[in-house]
Steps between C-alpha positions, in 0.01 A plus 500: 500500500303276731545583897721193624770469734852606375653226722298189504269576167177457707217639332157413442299175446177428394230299677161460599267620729246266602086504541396238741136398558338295788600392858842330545494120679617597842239724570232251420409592061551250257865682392553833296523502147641727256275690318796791269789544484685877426844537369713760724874573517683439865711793528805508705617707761702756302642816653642800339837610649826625458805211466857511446549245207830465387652831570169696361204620692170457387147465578356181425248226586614250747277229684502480897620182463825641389537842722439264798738230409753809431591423135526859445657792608300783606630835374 
């Protein structure tokens, strides 16, 4: 089972991570260029802790997005 949030289903994405190469325009250089590229996953904030869902308490993965917008409760 992938780590995700239980409320909002946030998980993780891929994308890329970027080599640049040469001074940018405001500095004076003729503008960067990319040079590679490297796939990578943005992971989100997940946090492990203990909820009261629906009667039952368990531990599970919830984002801070959710525990500070209080769509849980906290057992």
């Amino acid at each position: 089972m992938p780590k995700e949030c239980i409320i909002c289903h946030k998980a993780p994405i891929p994308g890329a991570k970027y080599k640049r190469r040469g001074q940018i325009k405001r500095t004076g250089g003729a503008g960067s260029k990319i040079v590679g590229k490297t796939l990578r996953r943005f992971l989100p904030n997940l946090q492990r802790i203990k909820i009261n869902l629906d009667g039952t308490m368990l531990r599970a993965y919830i984002c801070t997005g959710c525990i500070s917008a209080n769509k849980i409760i906290k057992a």
